[in-house]
C-alpha positions in Angstrom: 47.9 -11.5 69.2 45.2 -9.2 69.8 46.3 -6.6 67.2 46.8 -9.5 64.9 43.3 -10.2 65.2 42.3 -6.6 64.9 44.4 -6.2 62.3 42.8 -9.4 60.7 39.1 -7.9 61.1 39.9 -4.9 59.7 41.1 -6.4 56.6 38.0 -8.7 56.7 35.7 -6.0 57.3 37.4 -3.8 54.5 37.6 -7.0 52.0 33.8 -7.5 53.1 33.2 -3.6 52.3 34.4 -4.1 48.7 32.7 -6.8 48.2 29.8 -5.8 49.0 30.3 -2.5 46.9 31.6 -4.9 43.5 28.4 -6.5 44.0 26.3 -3.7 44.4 28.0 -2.5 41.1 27.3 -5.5 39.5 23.2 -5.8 40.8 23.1 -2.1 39.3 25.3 -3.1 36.2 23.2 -5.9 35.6 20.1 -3.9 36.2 20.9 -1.8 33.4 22.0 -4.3 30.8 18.4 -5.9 31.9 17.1 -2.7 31.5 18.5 -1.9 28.2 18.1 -5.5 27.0 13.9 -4.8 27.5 14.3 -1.3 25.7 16.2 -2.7 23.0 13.4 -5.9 22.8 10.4 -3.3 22.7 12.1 -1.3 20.1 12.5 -4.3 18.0 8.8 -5.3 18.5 8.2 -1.8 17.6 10.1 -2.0 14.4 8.6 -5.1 13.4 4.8 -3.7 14.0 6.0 -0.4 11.8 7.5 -3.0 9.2 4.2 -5.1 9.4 1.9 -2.1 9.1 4.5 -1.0 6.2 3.8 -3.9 4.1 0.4 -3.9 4.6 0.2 -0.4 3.2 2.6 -1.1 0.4 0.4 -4.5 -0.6 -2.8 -3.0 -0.4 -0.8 -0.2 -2.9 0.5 -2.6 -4.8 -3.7 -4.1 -5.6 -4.9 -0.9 -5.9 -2.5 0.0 -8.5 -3.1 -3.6 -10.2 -6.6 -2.7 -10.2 -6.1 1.0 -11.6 -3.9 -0.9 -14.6 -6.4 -3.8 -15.2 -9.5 -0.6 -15.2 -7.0 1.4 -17.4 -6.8 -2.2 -19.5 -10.2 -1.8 -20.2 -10.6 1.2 -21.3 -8.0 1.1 -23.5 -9.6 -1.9 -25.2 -13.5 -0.3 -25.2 -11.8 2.9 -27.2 -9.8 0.5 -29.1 -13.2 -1.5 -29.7 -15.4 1.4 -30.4 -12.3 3.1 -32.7 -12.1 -0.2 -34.8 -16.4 -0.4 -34.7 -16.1 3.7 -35.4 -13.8 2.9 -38.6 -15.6 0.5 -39.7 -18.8 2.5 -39.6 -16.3 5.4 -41.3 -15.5 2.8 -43.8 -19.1 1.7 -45.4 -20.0 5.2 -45.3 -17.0 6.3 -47.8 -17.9 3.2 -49.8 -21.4 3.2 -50.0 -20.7 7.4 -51.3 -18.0 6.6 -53.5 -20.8 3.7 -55.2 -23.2 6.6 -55.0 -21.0 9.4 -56.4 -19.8 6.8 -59.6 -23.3 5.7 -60.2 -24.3 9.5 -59.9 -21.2 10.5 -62.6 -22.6 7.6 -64.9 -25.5 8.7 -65.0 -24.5 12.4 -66.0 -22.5 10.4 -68.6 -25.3 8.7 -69.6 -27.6 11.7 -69.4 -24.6 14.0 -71.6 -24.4 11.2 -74.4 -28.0 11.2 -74.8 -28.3 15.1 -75.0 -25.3 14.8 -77.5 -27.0 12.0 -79.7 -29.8 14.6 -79.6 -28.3 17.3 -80.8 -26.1 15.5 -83.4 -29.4 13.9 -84.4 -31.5 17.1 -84.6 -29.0 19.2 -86.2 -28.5 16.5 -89.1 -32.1 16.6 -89.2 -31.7 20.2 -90.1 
């Protein structure tokens, strides 16, 4: 009876042993899925700032370049403007010349029919 009961407390003692050990194995198991659970939550967090910041970047991009393109906008329509106010100014010029340059080759018309009527006249006067 008393080896049975030996017997019996070894086994205890030994069942209590691995239980104790599958438990300890377990607390540090679960440690380290805690562990890793907090890493992989701060990386996340991290990730999201980085994405955050990202965006932030890539919108204030995004207005600088809408502001570059409304600038560029405006140039483009002063040149056109000053182009268009340029031809125009081109344009009045040519016209008011070609006006002068017609009245100017009347006139030598004018001037060449005269001195012809002159000379017809004085050499049938001779």
């Amino acid at each position: 009876l008393q080896r049975l009961t030996t017997r019996e407390r070894e086994l205890q003692d030994r069942s209590d042993r691995r239980d104790k050990e599958i438990e300890e194995r377990v607390r540090t198991h679960r440690q380290r899925v805690l562990t890793e659970m907090d890493r992989l939550r701060q990386w996340e967090e991290d990730l999201k700032r980085k994405e955050e910041s990202h965006d932030r970047a890539l919108r204030t991009r995004e207005v600088a370049l809408e502001q570059s393109e409304r600038e560029a906008q405006r140039t483009r329509d002063n040149w056109e403007g000053r182009a268009h106010e340029r031809f125009e100014e081109f344009r009045i010029q040519y016209e008011h010349a070609q006006r002068e340059r017609e009245e100017s080759l009347e006139r030598s018309r004018k001037e060449v029919e005269e001195e012809r009527a002159r000379l017809v006249t004085f050499h049938a006067e001779k």
